[in-house]
Structure formats: C-alpha cells, structure tokens
CHARMM-style PDB file with segment names, atoms N, HN, CA, C and O in Angstrom:
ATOM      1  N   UNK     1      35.135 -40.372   2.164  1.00  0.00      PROA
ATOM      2  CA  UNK     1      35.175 -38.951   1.906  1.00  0.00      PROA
ATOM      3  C   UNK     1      34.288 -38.571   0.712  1.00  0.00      PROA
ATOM      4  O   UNK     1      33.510 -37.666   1.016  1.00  0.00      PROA
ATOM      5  N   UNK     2      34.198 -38.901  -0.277  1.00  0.00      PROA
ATOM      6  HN  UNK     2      34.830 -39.636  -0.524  1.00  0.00      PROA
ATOM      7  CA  UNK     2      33.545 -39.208  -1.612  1.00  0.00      PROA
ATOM      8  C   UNK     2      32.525 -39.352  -1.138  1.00  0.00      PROA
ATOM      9  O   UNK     2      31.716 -38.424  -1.143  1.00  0.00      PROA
ATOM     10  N   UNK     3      32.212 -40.658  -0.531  1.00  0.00      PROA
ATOM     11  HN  UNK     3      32.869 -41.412  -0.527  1.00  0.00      PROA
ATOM     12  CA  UNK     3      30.498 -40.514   0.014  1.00  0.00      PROA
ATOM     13  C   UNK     3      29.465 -39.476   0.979  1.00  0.00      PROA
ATOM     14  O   UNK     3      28.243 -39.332   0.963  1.00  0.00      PROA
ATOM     15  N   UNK     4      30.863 -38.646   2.057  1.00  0.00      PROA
ATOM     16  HN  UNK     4      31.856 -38.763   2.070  1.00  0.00      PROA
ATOM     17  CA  UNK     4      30.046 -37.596   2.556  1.00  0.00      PROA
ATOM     18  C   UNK     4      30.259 -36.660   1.368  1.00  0.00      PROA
ATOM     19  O   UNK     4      29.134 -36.296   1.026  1.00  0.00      PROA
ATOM     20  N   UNK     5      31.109 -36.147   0.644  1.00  0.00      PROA
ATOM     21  HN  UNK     5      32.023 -36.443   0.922  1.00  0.00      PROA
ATOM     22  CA  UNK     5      31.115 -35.116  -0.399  1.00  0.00      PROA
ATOM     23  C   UNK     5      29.799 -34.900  -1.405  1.00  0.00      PROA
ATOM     24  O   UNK     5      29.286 -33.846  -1.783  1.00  0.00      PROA
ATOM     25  N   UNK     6      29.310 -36.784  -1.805  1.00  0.00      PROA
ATOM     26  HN  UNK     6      29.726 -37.639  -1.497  1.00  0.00      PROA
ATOM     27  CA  UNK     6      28.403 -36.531  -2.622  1.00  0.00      PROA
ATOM     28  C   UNK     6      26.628 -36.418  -1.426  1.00  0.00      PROA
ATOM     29  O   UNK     6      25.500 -36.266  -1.895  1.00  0.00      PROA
ATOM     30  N   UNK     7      26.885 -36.519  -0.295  1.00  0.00      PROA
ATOM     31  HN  UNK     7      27.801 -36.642   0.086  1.00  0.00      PROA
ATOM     32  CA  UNK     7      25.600 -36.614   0.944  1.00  0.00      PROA
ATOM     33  C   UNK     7      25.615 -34.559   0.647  1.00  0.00      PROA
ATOM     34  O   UNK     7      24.580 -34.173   0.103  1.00  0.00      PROA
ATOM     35  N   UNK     8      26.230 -33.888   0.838  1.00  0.00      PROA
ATOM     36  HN  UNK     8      27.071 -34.201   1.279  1.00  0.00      PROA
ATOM     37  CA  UNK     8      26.630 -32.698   0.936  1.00  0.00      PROA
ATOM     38  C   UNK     8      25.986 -31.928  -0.098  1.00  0.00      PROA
ATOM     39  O   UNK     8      25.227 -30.972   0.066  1.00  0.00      PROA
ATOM     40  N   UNK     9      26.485 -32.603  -1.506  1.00  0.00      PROA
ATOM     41  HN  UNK     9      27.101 -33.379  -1.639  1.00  0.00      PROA
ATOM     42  CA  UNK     9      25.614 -32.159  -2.898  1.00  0.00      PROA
ATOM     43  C   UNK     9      24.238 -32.466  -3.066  1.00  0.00      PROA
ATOM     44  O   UNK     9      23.523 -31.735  -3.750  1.00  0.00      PROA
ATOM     45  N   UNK    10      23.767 -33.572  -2.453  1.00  0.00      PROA
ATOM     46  HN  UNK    10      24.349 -34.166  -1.897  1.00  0.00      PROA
ATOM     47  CA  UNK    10      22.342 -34.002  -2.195  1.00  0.00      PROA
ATOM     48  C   UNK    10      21.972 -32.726  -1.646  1.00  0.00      PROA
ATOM     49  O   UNK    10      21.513 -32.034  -2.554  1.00  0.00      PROA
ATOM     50  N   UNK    11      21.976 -32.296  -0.860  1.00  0.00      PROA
ATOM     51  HN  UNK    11      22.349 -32.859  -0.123  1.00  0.00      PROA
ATOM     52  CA  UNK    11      21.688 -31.774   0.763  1.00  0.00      PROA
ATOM     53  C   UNK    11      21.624 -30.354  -0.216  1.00  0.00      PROA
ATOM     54  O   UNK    11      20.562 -30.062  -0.765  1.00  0.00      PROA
ATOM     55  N   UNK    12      22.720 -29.590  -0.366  1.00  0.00      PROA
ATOM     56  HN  UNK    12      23.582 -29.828   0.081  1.00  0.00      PROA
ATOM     57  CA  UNK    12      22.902 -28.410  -1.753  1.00  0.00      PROA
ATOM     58  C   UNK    12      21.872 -28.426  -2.601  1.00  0.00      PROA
ATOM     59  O   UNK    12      21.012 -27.551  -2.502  1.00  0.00      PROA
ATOM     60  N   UNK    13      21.812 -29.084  -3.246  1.00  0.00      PROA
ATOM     61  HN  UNK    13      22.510 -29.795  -3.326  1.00  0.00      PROA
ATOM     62  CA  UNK    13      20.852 -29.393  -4.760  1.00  0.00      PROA
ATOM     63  C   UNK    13      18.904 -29.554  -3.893  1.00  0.00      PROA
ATOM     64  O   UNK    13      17.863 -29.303  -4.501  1.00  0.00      PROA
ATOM     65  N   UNK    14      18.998 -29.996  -2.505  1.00  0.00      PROA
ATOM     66  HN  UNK    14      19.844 -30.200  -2.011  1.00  0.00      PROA
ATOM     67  CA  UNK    14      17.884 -29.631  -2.116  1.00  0.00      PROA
ATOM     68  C   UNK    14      17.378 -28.576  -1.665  1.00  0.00      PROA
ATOM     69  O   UNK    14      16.228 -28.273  -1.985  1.00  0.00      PROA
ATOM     70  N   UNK    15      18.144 -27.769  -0.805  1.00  0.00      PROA
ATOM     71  HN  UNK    15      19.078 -28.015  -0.545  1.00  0.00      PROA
ATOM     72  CA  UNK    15      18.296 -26.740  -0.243  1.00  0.00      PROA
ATOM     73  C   UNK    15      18.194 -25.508  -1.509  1.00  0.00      PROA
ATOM     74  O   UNK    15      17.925 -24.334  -1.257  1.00  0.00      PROA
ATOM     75  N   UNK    16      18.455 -26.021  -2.847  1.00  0.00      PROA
ATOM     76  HN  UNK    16      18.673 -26.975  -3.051  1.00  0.00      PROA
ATOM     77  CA  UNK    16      18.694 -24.844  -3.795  1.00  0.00      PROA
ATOM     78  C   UNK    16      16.881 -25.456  -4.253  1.00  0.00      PROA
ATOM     79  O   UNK    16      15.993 -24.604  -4.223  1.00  0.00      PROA
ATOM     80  N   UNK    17      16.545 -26.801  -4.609  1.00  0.00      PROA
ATOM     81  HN  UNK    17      17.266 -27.494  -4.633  1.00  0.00      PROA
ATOM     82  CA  UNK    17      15.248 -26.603  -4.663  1.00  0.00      PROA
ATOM     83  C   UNK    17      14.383 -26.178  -3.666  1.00  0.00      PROA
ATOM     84  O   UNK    17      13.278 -25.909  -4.138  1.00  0.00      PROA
ATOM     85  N   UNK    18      14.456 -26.032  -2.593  1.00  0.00      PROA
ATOM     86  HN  UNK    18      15.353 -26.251  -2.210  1.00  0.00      PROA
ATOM     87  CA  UNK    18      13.430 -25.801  -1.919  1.00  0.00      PROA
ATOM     88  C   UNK    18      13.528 -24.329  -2.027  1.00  0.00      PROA
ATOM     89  O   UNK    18      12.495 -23.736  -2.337  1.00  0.00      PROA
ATOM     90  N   UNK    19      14.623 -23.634  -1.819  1.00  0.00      PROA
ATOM     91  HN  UNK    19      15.463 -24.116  -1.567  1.00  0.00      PROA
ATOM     92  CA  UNK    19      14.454 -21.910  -1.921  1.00  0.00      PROA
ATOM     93  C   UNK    19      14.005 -21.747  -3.151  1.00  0.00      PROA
ATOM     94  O   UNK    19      13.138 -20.874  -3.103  1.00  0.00      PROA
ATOM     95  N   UNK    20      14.210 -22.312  -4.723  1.00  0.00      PROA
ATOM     96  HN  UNK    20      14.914 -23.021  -4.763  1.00  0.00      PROA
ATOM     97  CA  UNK    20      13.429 -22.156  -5.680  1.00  0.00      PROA
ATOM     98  C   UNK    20      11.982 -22.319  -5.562  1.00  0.00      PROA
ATOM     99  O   UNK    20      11.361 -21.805  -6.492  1.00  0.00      PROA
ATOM    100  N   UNK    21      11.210 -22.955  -4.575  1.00  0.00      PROA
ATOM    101  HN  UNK    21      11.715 -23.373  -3.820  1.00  0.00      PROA
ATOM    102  CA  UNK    21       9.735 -23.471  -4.636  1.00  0.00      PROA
ATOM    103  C   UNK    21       9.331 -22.003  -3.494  1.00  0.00      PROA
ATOM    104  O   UNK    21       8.423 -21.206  -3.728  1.00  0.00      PROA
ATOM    105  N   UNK    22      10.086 -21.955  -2.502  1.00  0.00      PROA
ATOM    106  HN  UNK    22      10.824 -22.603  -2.312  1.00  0.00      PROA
ATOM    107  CA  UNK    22       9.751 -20.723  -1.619  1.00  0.00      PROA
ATOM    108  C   UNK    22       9.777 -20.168  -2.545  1.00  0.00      PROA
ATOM    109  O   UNK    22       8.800 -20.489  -3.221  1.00  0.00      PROA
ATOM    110  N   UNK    23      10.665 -19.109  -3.255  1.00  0.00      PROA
ATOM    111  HN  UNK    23      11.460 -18.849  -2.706  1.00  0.00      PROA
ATOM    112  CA  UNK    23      10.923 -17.872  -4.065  1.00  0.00      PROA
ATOM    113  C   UNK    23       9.689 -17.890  -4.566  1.00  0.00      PROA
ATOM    114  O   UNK    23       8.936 -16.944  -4.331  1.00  0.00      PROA
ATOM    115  N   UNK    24       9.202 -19.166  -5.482  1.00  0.00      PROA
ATOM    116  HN  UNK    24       9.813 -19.934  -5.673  1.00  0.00      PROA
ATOM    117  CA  UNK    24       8.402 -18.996  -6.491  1.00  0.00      PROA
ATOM    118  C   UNK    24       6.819 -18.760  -5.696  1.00  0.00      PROA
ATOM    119  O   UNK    24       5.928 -18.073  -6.195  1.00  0.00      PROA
ATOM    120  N   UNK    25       6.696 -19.542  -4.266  1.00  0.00      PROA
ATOM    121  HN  UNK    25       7.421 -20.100  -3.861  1.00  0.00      PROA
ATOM    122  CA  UNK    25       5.668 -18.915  -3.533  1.00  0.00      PROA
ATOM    123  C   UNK    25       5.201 -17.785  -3.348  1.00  0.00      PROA
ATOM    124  O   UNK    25       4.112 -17.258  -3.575  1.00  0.00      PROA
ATOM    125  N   UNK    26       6.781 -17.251  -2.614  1.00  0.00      PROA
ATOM    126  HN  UNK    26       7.666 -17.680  -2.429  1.00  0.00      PROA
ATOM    127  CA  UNK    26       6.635 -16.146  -2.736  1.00  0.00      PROA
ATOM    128  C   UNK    26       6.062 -14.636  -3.301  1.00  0.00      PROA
ATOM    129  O   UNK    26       5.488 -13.620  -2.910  1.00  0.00      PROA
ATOM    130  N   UNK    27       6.732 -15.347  -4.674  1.00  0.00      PROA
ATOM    131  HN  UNK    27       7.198 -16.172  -4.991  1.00  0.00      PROA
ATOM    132  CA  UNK    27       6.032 -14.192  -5.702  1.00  0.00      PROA
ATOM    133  C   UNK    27       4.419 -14.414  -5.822  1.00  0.00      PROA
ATOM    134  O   UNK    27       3.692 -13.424  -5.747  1.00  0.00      PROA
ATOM    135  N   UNK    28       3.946 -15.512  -5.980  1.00  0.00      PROA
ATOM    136  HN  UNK    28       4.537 -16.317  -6.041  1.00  0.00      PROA
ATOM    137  CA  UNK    28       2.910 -15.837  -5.931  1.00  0.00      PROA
ATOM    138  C   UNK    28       2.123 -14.919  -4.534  1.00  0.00      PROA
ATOM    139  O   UNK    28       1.209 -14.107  -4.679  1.00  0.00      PROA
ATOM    140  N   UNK    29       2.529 -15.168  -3.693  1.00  0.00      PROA
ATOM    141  HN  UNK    29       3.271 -15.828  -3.574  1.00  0.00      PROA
ATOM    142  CA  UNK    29       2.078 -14.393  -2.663  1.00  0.00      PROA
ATOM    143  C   UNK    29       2.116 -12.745  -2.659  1.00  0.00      PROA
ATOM    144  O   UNK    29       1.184 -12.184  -2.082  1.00  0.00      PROA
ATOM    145  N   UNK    30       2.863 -12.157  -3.103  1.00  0.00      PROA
ATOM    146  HN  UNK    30       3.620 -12.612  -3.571  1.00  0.00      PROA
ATOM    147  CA  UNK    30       3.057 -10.984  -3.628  1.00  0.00      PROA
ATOM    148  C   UNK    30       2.151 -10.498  -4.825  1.00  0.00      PROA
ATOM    149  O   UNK    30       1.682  -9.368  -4.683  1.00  0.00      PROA
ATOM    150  N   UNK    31       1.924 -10.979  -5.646  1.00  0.00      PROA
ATOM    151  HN  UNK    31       2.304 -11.897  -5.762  1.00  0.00      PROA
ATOM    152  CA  UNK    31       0.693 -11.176  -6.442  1.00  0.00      PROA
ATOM    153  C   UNK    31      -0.557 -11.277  -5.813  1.00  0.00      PROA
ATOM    154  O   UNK    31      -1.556 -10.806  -6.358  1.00  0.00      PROA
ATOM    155  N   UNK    32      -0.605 -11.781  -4.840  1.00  0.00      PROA
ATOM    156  HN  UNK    32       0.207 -12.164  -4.398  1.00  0.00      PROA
ATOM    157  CA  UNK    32      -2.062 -12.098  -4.478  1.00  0.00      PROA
ATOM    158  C   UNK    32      -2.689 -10.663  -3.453  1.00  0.00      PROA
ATOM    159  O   UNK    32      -3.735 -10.015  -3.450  1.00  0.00      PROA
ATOM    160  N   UNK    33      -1.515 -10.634  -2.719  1.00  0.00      PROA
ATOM    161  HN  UNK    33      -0.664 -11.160  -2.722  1.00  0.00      PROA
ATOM    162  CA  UNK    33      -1.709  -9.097  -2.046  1.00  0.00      PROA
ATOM    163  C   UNK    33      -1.919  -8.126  -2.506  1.00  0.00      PROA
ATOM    164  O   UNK    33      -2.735  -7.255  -2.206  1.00  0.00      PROA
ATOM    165  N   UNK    34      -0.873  -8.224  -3.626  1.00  0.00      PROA
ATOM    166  HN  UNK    34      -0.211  -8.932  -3.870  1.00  0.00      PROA
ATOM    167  CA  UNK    34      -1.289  -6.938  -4.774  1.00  0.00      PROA
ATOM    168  C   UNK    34      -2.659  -6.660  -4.724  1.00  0.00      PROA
ATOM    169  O   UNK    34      -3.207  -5.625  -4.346  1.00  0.00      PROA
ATOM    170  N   UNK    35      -3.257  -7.914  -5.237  1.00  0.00      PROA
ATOM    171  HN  UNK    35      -2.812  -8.754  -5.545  1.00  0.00      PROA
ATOM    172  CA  UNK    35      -4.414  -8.118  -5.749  1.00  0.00      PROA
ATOM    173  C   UNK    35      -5.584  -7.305  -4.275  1.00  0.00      PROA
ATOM    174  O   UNK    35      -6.516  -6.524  -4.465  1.00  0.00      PROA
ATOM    175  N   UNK    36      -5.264  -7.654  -3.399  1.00  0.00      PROA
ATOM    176  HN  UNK    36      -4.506  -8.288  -3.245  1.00  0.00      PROA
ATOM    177  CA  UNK    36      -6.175  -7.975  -2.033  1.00  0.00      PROA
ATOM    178  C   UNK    36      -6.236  -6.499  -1.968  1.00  0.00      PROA
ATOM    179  O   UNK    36      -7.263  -5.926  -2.331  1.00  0.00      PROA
ATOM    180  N   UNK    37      -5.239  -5.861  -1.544  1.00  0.00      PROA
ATOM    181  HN  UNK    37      -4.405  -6.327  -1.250  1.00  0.00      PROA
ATOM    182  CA  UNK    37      -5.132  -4.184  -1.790  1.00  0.00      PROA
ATOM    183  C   UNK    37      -5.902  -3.180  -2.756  1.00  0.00      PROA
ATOM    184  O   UNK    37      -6.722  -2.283  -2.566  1.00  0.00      PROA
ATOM    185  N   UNK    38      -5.296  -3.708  -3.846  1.00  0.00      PROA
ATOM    186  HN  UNK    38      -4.629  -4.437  -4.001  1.00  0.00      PROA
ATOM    187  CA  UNK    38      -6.614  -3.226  -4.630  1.00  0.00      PROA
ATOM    188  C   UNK    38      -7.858  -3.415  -4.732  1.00  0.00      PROA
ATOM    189  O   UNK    38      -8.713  -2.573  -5.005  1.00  0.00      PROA
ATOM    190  N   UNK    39      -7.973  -4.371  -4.546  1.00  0.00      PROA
ATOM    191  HN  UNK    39      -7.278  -5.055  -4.324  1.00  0.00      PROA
ATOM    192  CA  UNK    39      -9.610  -4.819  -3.767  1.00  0.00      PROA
ATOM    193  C   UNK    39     -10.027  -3.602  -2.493  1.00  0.00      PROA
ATOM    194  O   UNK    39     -11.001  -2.855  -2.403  1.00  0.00      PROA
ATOM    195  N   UNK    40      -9.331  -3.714  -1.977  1.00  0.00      PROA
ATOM    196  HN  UNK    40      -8.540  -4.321  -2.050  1.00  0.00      PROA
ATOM    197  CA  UNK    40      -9.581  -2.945  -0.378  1.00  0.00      PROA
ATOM    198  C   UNK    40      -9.487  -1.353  -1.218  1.00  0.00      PROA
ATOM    199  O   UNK    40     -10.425  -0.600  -0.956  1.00  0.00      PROA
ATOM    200  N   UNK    41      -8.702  -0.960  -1.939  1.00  0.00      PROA
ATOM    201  HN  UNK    41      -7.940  -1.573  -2.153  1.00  0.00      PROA
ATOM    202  CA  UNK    41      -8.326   0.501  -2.309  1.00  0.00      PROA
ATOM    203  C   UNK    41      -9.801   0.931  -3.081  1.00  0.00      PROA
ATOM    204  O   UNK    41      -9.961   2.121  -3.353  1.00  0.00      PROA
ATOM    205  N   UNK    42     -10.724   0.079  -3.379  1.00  0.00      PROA
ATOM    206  HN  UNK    42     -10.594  -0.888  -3.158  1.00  0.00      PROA
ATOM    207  CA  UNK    42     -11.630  -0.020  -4.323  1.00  0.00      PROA
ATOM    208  C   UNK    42     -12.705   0.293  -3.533  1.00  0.00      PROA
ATOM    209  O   UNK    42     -13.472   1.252  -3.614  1.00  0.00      PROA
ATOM    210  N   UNK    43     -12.669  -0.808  -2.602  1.00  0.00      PROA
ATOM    211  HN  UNK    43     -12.046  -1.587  -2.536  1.00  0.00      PROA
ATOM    212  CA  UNK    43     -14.147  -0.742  -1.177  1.00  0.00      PROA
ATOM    213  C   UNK    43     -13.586   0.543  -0.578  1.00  0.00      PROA
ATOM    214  O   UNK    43     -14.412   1.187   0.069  1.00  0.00      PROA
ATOM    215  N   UNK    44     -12.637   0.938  -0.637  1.00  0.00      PROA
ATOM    216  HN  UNK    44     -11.966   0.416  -1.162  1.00  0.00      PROA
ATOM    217  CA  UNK    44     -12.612   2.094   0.431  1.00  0.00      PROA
ATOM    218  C   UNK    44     -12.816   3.291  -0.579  1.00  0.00      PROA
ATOM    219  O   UNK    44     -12.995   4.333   0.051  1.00  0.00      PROA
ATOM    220  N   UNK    45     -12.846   3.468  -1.921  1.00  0.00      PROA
ATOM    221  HN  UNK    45     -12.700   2.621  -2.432  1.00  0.00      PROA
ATOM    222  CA  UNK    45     -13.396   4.546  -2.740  1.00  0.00      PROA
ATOM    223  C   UNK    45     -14.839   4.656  -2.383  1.00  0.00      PROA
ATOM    224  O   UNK    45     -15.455   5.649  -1.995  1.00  0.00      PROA
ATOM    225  N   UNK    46     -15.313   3.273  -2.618  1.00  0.00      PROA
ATOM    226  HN  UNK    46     -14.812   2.467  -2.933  1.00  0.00      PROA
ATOM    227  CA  UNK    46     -16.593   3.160  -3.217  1.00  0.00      PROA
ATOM    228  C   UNK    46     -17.941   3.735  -1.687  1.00  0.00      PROA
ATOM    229  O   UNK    46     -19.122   4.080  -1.725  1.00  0.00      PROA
ATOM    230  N   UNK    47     -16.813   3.549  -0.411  1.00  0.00      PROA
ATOM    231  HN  UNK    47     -15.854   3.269  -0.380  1.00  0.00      PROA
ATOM    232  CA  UNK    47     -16.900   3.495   0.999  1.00  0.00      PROA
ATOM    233  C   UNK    47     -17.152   5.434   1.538  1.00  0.00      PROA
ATOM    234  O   UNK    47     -17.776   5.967   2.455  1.00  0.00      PROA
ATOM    235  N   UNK    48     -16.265   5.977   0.364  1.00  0.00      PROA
ATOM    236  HN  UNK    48     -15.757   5.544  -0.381  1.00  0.00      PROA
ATOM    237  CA  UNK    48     -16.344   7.630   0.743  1.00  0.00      PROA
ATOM    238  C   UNK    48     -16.905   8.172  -0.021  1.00  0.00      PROA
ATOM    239  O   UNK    48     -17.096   9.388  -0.037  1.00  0.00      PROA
ATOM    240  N   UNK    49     -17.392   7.148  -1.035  1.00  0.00      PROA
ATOM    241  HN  UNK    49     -17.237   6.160  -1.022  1.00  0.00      PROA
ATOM    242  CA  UNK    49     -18.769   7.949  -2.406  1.00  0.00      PROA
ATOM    243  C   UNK    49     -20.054   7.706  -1.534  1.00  0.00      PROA
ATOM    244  O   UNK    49     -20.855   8.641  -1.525  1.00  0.00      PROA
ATOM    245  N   UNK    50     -20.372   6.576  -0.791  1.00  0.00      PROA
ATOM    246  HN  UNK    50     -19.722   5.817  -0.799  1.00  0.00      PROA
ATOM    247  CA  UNK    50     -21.699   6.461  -0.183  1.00  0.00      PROA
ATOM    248  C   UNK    50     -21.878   7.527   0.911  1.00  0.00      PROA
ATOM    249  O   UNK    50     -22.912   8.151   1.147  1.00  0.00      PROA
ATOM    250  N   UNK    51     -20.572   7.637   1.601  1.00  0.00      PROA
ATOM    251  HN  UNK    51     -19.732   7.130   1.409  1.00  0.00      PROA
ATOM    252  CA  UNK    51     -20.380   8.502   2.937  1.00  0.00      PROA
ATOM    253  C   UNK    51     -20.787   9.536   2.362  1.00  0.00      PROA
ATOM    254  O   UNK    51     -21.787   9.990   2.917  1.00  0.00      PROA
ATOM    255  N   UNK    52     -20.274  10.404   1.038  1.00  0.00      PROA
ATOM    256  HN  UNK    52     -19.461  10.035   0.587  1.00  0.00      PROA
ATOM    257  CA  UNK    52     -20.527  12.004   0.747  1.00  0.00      PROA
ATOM    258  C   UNK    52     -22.056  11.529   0.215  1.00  0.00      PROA
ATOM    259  O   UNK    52     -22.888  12.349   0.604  1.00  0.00      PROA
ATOM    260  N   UNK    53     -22.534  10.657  -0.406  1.00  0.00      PROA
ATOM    261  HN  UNK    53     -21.858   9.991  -0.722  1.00  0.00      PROA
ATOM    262  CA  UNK    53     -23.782  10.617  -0.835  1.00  0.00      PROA
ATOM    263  C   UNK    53     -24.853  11.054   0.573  1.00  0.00      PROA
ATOM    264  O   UNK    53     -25.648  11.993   0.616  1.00  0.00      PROA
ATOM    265  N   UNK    54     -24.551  10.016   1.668  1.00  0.00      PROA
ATOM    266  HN  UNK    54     -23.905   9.254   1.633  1.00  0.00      PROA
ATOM    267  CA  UNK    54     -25.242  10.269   2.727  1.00  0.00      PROA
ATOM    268  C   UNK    54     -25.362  11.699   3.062  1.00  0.00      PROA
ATOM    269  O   UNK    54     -26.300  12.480   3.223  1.00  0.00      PROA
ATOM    270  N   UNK    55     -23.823  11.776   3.119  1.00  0.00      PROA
ATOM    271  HN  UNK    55     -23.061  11.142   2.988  1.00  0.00      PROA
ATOM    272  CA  UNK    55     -24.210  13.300   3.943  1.00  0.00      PROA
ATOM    273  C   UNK    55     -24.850  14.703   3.209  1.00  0.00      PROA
ATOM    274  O   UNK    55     -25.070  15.810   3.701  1.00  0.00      PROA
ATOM    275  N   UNK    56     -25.092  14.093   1.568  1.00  0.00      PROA
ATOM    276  HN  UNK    56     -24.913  13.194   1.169  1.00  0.00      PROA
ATOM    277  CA  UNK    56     -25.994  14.925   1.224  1.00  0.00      PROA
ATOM    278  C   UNK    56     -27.162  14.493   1.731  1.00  0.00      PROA
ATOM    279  O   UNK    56     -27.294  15.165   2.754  1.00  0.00      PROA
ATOM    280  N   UNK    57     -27.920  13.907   1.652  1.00  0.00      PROA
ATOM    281  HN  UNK    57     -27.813  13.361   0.821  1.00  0.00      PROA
ATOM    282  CA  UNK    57     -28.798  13.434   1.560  1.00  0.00      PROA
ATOM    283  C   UNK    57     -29.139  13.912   3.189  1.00  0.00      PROA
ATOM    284  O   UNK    57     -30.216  14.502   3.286  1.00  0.00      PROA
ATOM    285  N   UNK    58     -28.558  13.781   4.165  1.00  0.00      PROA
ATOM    286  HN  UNK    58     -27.684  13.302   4.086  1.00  0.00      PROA
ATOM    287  CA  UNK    58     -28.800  14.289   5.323  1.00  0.00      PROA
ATOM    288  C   UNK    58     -28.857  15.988   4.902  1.00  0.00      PROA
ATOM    289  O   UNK    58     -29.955  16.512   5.093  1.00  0.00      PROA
ATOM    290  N   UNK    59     -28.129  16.577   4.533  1.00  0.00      PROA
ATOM    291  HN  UNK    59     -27.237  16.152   4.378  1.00  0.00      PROA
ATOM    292  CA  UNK    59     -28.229  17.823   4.575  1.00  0.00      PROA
ATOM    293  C   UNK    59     -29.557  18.309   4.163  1.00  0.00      PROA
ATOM    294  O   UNK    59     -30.289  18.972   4.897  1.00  0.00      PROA
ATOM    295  N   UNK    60     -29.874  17.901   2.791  1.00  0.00      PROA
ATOM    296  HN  UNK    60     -29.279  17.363   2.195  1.00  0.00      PROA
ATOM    297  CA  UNK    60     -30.957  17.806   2.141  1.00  0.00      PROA
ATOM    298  C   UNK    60     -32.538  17.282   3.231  1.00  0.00      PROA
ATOM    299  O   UNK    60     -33.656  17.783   3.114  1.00  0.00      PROA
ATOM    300  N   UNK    61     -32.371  16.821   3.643  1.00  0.00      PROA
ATOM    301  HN  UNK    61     -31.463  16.413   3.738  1.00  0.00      PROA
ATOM    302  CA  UNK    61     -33.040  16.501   4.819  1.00  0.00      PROA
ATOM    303  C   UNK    61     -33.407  17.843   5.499  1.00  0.00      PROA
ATOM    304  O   UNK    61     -34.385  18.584   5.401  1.00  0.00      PROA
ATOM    305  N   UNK    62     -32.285  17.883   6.211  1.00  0.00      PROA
ATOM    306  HN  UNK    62     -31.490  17.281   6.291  1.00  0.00      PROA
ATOM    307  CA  UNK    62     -32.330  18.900   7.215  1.00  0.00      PROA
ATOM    308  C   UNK    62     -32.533  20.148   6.573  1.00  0.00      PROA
ATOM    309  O   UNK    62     -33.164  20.975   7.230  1.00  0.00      PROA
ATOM    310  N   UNK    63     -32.122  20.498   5.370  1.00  0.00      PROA
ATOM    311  HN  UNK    63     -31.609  19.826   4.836  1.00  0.00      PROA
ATOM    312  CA  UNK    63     -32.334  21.886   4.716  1.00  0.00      PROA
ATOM    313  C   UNK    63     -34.526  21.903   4.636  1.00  0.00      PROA
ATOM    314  O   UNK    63     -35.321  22.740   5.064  1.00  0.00      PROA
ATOM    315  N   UNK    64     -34.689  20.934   4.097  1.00  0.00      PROA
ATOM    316  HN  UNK    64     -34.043  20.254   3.750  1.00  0.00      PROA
ATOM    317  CA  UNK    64     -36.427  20.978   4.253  1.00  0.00      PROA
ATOM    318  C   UNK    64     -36.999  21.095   5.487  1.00  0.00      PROA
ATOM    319  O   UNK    64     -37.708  22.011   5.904  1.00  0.00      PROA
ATOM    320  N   UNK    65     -36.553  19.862   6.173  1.00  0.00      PROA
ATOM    321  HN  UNK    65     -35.977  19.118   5.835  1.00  0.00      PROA
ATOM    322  CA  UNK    65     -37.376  19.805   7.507  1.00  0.00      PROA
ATOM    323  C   UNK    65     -37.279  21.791   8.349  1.00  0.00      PROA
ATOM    324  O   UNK    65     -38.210  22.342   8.936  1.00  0.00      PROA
ATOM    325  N   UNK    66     -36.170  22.263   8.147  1.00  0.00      PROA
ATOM    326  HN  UNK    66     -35.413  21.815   7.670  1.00  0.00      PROA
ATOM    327  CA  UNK    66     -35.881  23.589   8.487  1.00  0.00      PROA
ATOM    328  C   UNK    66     -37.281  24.435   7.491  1.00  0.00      PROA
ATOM    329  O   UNK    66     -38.219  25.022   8.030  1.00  0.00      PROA
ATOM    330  N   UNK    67     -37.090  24.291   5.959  1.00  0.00      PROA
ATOM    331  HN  UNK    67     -36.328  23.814   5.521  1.00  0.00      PROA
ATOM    332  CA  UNK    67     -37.570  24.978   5.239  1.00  0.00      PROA
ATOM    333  C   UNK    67     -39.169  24.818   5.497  1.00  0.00      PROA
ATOM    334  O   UNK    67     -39.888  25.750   5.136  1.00  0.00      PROA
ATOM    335  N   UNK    68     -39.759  23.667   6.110  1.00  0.00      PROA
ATOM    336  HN  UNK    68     -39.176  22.910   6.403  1.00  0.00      PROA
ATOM    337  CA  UNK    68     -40.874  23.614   6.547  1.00  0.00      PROA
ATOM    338  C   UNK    68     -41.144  23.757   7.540  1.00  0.00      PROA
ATOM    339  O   UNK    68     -42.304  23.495   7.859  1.00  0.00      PROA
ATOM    340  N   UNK    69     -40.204  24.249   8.534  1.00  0.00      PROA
ATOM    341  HN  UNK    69     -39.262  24.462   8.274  1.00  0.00      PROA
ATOM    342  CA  UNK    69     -40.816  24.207   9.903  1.00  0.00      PROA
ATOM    343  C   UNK    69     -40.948  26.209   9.577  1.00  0.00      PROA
ATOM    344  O   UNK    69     -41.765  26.861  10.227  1.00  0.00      PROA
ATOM    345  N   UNK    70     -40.374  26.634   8.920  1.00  0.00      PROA
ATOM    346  HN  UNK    70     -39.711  26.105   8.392  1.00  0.00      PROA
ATOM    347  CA  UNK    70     -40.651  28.340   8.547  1.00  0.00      PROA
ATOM    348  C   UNK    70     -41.748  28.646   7.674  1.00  0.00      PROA
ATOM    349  O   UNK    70     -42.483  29.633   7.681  1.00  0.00      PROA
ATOM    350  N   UNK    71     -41.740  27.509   6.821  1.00  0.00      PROA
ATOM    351  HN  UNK    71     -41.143  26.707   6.815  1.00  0.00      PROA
ATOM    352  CA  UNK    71     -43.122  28.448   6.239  1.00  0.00      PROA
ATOM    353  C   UNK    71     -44.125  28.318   6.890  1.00  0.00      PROA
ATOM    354  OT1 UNK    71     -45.148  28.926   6.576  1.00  0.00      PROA
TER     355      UNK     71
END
C-alpha cells in the first residue's frame, strides 16, 4: 500500500512539473504573439501610409495629364 501511495506522489510531483514547464511555455508563447501582432499592427500602418501616398500620387497624375490635355 505504501509502495503504490508513494508510485502516486511520483506520478503528482510530475504531473505538477510538467504543468509548471507548460504554464511557463505558455507565457512564453503569449509573449511572442504579443510581439508578432505588433509587428503586423506596424506593417499594416506603414501598409495604409504607402496606399494614401499612392493614391496621391495617382491623383496628382491624373490632375496634370487632364491639366495638359486642356491647355
């Protein structure tokens, strides 16, 4: 009885390390996404500054090519 009691606490005491090494993955992983997101939140700023740049730049375009086809 003693000997399965102490097989049981083995088994416990692993089961409590291994969810400690997950947990601590975990967070680790949560951290890293953080990270990945803001990365992405960054390319996608930097993604609608080129877009409005373009579409000046098209307008601007088209405002001349117009302005020269009148004079």
């Amino acid at each position: 009885m003693s000997a399965r009691i102490s097989e049981l606490e083995d088994a416990a005491e692993q089961a409590r390390s291994r969810a400690a090494k997950l947990e601590k993955e975990r967070n680790r992983l949560q951290v890293e996404i953080h990270e990945v997101v803001t990365e992405l939140e960054e390319v996608i700023a930097l993604l609608h500054i080129l877009l409005l740049k373009s579409q000046v730049v098209v307008v601007v375009v088209v405002y001349v090519d117009l302005y020269s086809a009148l004079s």
